[in-house]
C-alpha positions in Angstrom: -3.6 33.3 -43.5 -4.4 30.0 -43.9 -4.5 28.4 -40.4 -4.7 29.9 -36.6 -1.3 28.6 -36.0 0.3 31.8 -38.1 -1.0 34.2 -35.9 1.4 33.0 -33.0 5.1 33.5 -33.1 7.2 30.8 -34.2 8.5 29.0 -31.0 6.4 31.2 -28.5 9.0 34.1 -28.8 9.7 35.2 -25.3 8.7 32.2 -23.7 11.8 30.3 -24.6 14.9 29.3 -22.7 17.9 28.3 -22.6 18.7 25.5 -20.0 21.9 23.0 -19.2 20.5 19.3 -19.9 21.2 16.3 -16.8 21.0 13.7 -19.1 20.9 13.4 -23.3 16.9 15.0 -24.3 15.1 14.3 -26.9 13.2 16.5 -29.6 10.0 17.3 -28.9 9.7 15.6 -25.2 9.1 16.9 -21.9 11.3 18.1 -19.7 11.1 18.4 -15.4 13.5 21.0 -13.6 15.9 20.0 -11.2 16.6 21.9 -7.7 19.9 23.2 -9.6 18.7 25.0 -12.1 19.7 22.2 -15.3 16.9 20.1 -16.5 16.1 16.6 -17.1 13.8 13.9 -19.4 11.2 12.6 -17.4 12.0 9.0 -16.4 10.4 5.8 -14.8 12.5 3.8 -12.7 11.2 -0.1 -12.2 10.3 -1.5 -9.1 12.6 -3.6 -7.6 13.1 -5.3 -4.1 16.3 -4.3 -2.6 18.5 -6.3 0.0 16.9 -8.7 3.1 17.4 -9.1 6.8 17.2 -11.5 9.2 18.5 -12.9 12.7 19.3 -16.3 11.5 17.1 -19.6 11.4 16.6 -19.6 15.1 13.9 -16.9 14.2 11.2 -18.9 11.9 8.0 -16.8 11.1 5.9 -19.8 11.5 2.6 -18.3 11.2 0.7 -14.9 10.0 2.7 -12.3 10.7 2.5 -7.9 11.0 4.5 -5.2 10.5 3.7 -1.4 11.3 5.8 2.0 10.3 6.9 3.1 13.8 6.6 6.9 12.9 9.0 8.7 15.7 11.8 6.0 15.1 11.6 5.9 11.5 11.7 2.2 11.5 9.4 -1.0 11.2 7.8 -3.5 13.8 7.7 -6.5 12.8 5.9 -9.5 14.8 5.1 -13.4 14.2 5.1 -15.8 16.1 8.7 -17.8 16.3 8.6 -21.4 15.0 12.1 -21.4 15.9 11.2 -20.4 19.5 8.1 -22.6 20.2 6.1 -20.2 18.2 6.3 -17.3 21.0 4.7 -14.0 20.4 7.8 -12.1 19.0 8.8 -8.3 17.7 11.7 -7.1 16.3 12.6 -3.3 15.1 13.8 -3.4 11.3 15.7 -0.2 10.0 16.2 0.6 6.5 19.4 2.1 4.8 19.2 2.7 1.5 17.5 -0.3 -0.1 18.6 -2.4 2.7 16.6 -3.9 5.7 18.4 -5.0 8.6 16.4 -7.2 11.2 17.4 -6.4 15.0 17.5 -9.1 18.0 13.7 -9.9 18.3 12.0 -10.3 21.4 9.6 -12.2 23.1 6.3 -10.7 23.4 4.9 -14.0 25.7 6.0 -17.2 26.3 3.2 -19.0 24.9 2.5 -20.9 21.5 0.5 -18.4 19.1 -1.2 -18.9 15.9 -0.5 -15.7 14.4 0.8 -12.4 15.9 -0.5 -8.9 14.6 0.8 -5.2 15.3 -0.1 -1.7 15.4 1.1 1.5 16.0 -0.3 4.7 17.9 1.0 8.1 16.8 -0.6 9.7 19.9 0.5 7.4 22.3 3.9 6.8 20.5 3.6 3.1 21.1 2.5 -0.2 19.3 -0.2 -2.5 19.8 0.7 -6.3 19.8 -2.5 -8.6 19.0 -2.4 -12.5 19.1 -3.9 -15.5 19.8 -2.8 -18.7 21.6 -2.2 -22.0 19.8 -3.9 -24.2 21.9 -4.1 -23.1 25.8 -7.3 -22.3 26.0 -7.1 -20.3 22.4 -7.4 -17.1 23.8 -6.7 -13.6 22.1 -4.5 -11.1 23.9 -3.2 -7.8 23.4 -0.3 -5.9 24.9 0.9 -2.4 23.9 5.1 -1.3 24.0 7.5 1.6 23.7 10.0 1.5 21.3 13.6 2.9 22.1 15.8 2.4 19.2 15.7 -1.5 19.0 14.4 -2.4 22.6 10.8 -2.7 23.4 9.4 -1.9 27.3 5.7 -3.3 27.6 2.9 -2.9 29.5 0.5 -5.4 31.4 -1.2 -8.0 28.7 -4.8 -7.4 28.4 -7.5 -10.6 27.7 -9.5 -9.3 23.9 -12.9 -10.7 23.2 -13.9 -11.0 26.6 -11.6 -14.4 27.0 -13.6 -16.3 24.6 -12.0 -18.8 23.5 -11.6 -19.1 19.4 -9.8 -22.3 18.1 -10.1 -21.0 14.3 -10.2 -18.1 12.6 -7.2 -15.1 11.9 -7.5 -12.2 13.3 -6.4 -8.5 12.5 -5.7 -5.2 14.4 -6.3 -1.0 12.9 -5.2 1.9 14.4 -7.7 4.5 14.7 -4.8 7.7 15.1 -6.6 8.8 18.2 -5.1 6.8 21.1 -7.1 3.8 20.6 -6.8 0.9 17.9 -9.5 -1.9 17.1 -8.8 -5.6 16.3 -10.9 -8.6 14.8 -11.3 -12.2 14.7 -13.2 -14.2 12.7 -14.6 -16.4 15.3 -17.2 -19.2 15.7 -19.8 -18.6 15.2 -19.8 -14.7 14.6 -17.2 -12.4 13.6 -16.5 -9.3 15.9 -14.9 -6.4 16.2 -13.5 -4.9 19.6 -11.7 -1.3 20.6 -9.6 -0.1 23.2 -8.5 3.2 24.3 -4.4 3.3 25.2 -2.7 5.5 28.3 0.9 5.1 28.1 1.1 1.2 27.5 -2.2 0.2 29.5 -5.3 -0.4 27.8 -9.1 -0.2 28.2 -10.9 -2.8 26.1 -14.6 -1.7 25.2 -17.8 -4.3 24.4 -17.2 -7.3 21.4 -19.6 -5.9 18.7 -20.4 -8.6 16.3 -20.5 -7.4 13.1 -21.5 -10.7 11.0 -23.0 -13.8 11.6 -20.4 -15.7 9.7 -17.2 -17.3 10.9 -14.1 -15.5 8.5 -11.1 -17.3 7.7 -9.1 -15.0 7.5 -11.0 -11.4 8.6 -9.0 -8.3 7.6 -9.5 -5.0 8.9 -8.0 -1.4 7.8 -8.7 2.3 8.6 -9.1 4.8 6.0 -10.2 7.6 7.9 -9.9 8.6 12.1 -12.8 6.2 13.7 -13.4 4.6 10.6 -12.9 0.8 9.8 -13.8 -1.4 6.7 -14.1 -5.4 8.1 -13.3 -8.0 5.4 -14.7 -11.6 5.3 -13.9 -14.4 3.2 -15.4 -18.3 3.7 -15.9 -21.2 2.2 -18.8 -19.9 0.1 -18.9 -16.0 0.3 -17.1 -13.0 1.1 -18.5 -9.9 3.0 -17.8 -6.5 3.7 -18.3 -4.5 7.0 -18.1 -0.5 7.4 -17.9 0.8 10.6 -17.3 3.9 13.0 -15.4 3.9 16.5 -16.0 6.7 19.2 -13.8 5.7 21.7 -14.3 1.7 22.9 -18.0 1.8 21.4 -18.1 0.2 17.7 -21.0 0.4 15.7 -21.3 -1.7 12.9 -22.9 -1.3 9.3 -24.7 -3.6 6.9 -23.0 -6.8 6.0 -22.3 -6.3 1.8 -22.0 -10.1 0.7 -20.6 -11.6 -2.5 -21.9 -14.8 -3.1 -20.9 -17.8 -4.8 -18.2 -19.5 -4.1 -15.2 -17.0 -3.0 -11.7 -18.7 -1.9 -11.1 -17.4 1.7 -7.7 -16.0 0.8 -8.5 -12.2 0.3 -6.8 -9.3 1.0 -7.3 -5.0 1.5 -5.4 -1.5 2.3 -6.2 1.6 2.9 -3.5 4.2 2.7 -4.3 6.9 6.2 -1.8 4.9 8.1 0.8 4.9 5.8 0.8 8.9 5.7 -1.9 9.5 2.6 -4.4 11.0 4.5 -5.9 12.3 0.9 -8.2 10.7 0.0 -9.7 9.5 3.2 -12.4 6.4 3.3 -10.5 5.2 0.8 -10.1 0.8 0.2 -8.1 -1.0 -2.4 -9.4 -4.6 -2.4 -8.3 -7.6 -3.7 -9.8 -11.5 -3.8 -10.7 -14.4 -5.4 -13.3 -14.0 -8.1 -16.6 -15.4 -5.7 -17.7 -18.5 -8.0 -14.6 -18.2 -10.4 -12.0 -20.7 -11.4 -8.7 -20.9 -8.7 -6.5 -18.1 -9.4 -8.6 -15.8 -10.6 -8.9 -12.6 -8.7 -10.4 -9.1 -9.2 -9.1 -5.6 -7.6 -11.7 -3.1 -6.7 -11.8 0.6 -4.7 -14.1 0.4 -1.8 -15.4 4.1 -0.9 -16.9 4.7 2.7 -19.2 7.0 4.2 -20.1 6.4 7.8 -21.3 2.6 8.0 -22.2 3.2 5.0 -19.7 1.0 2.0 -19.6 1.6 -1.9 -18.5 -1.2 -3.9 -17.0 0.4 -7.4 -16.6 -1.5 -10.2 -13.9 -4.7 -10.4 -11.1 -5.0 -12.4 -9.9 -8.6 -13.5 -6.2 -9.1 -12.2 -3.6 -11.2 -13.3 -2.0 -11.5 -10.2 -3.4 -15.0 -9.0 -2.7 -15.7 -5.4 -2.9 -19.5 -4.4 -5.0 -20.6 -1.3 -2.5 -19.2 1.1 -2.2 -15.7 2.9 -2.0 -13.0 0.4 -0.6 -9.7 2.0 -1.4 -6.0 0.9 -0.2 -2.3 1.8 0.1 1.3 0.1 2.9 1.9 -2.2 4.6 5.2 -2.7 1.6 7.6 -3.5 -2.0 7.4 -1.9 -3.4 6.1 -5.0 -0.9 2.9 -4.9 -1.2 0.0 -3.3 1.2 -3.4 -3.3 0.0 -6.7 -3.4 2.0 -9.6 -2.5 1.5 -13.2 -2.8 2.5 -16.9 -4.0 1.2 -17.4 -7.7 -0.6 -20.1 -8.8 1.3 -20.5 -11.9 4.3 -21.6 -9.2 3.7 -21.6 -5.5 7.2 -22.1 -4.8 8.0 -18.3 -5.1 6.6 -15.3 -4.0 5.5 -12.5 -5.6 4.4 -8.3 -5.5 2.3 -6.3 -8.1 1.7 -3.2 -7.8 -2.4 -1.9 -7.9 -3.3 1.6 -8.9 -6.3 3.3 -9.2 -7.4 6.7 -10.9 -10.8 7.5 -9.9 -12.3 4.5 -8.8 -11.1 2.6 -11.3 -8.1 0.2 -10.3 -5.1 -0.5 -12.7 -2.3 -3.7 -12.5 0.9 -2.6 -12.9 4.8 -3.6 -12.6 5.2 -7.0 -11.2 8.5 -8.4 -9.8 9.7 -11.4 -7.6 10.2 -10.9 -4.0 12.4 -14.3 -4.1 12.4 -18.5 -4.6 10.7 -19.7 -1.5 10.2 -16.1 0.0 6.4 -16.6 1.2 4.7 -13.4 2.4 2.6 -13.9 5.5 0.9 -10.7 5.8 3.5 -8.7 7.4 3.5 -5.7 5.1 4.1 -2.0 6.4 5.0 1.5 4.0 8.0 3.5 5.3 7.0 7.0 5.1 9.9 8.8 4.9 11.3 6.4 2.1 7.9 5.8 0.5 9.2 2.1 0.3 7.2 -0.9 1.0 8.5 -3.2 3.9 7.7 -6.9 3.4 8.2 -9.6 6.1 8.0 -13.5 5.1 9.6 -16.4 5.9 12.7 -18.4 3.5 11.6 -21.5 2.6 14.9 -22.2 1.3 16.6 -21.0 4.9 14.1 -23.1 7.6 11.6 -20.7 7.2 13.4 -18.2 8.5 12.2 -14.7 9.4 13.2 -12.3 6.9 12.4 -8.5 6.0 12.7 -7.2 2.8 11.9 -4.0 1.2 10.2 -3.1 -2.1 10.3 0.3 -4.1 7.6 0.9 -6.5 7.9 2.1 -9.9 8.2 5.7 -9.6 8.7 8.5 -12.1 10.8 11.6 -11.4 7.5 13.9 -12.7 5.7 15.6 -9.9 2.9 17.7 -9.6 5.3 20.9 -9.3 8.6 20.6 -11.4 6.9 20.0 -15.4 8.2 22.8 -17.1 7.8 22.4 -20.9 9.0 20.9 -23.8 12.5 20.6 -25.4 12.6 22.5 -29.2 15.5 20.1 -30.6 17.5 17.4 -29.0 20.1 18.3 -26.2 23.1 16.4 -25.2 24.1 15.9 -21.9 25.4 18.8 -20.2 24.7 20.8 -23.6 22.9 23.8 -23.4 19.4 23.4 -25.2 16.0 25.3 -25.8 12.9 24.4 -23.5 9.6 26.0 -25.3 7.8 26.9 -21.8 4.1 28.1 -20.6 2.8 30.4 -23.0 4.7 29.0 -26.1 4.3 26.6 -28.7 6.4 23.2 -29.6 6.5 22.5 -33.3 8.0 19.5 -33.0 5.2 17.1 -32.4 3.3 14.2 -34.7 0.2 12.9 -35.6 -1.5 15.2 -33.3 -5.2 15.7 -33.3 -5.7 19.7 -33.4 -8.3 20.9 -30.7 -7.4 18.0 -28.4 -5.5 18.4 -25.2 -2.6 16.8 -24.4 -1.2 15.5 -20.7 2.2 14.4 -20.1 2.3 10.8 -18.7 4.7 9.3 -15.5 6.5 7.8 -18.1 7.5 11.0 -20.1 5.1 10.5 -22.8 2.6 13.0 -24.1 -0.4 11.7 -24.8 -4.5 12.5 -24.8 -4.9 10.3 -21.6 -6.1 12.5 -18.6 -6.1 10.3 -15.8 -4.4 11.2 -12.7 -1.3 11.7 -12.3 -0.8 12.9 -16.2 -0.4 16.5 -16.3 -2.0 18.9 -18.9 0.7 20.3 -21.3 -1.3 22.0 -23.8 -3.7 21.7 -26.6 -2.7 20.6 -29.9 -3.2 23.7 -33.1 -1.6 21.7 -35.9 -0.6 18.1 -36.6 2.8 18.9 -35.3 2.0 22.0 -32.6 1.3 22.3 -29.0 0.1 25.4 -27.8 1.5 25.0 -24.0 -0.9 25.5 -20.8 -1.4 28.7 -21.8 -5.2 28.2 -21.1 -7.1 26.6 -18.4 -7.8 23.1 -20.5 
């Protein structure tokens, strides 16, 4: 006996079978089984975006927009104010078939002129937040929650946010916090603040503006990663700050302000995945901005990790995504470890873009990036369909009047999941053939250039290589150049 390899039997003996192949397989690769019983090569398909809607140039998104996943209905919010109508607050319900968005007959939220128009929804309540904030008259924020029954919206009475301050700058966002309440923000002069409110029905109780920086924020972004939890993002002329903070009921307490100096472009942008359905890992941020100091157009990508009020900044990763100096817009992607990142480049502002941002760890990755269309500028209206585990995009058409338009994205996705793996193909099978599959407990022989002792993973992409990251699988460990013992062993 010359090597440990003899003393197992050729092929793993008993631990060999016989399956129907969907689709030609190669020697040697990995193979997932399918609900009927055949199996498959594991496969990436590329993200793509699939087929817009709209209700015709009479409804412009002339400002920054929102979208929410309206969880009961299994459809999207979206809201902007309506260059086409005055710039009036407006919703509309967008439903998704297939790879096609259609955009319903919008409606008007208030007949006033807005700067931007932001929504929400409330699982517990069953109903969506609207937040805005007048263009002119007075400059005053409002909110004002609805039902939703199939495309029409019934609301309640509008409620006066920020105490009726008036604000003439700044952009604001709104969070749900997934116990009938949600919490907005507005970078306002000369502070920025946060504010919660409790919702009954479609009435809401506003509690006390907490100021949670001494800055004015153009724009201020706000997500939740975890119930009562919110992460406050700040970007000036000079710096950009982070806020955490916890809400109990209308009372918000704010953390330390974590600033990055030098120089930061105001245009920044972050996600969390909790209202999108990923509720694993909680307190969990993808961030993206301008490099603070750096040249135009270049941006990092960093996972922010909370604890309380209490924020973690984890090492950046340069991007080559490069957003101009207008409104990036960011949500989760098909997994809770995905996020999507849209925006006009700087290479050619004239279209608009979407790259997917992944992290393992807390170490974020760029991946695919395709075009969400010539003159198609996002405007932070970005929402995930859960059921699909599509991204929903609304921007306005530069090439149709600016016209309000819905599109959705899928991400790259693999057919490999954390269950269906099963082993590795002996020879090559041709579609519909009959084939060998070396399964747990035996050994492939068909492998090369392996390093023996090492253990291998099978990637998204159907590769089988030593990198472990999430969401590679372990396969087995290598005995030979050209042998896998398979996940007979713990790894």
């Amino acid at each position: 006996m010359s090597n440990l390899s003899e003393l197992i039997p050729a092929g793993g003996g008993q631990n060999n079978t016989d399956f129907v192949a969907d689709g030609a397989i190669t020697s040697g690769k990995p193979v997932i089984l399918n609900s009927a019983g055949t199996v498959s090569p594991i496969s990436v398909t590329a993200g793509a975006m699939g087929t817009s809607g709209d209700q015709g140039t009479g409804n412009r998104a002339g400002g920054t927009s929102g979208a929410c996943y309206h969880i009961t209905n299994d459809s999207t919010v979206i809201s902007f104010p309506n260059s086409g109508n005055s710039r009036y607050a407006t919703v509309a319900v967008c439903t998704l078939s297939g790879t096609t968005m259609t955009m319903n007959t919008p409606t008007v939220v208030n007949s006033t002129a807005c700067a931007f128009v932001r929504c929400a929804y409330d699982p517990t309540q069953n109903c969506i937040v609207v937040f805005y904030k007048y263009n002119g008259a007075g400059n005053y924020a409002r909110v004002r929650a609805a039902t939703v029954s199939g495309v029409s919206f019934s609301f309640g009475t509008e409620a006066n946010a920020f105490a009726n301050v008036a604000n003439g700058g700044g952009e604001g966002d709104i969070s749900n916090l997934n116990d009938s309440s949600v919490a907005i923000c507005w970078g306002s002069s000369p502070t920025s603040v946060v504010q919660a409110m409790t919702i009954s029905g479609t009435s809401l109780t506003l509690g006390t503006t907490q100021s949670v920086s001494g800055n004015t924020s153009l724009p201020m972004r706000m997500d939740s990663g975890k119930k009562g939890e919110l992460l406050c993002q700040l970007g000036y002329t000079s710096h950009i700050q982070y806020v955490a903070c916890t809400v109990s009921g209308t009372t918000v307490t704010a953390g330390t302000v974590t600033e990055i100096g030098g120089g930061s472009s105001t245009y920044n942008d972050l996600a969390s995945g909790f209202w999108n359905g990923y509720t694993s890992p909680e307190s969990t941020y993808i961030a993206a901005y301008h490099t603070p100091g750096g040249a135009a157009g270049v941006t990092l990508g960093r996972l922010i990790t909370v604890s309380g009020t209490t924020l973690t900044l984890n090492a950046t990763t340069s991007l080559t995504a490069d957003p101009n100096n207008n409104y990036p817009a960011m949500g989760w992607g098909s997994s809770a470890t995905q996020a999507v990142f849209y925006y006009r480049p700087q290479s050619d502002a004239s279209i608009g873009q979407v790259t997917e941002l992944n992290y393992s760890g807390t170490t974020i990755s760029e991946g695919a990036t395709a075009t969400v269309g010539t003159s198609n500028y996002t405007n932070w209206g970005v929402a995930t369909d859960q059921v699909a585990k599509k991204s929903i995009v609304m921007y306005q058409d530069g090439s149709n009047s600016d016209a309000a338009e819905v599109n959705v994205y899928s991400p790259t996705s693999s057919n490999l999941t954390a269950t269906n793996l099963l082993g590795i193909a002996s020879a090559a099978i041709l579609d519909t053939a009959t084939g060998t599959i070396n399964t747990w407990g035996s050994r492939n022989e068909v492998q090369t250039s392996l390093t023996i002792g090492s253990d291998y993973y099978v990637q998204e992409d159907g590769t089988i290589t030593t990198a472990s990251a999430s969401p590679a699988q372990l396969i087995g460990q290598a005995i030979t150049a050209t042998q896998i013992n398979i996940k007979d062993y713990t790894g």
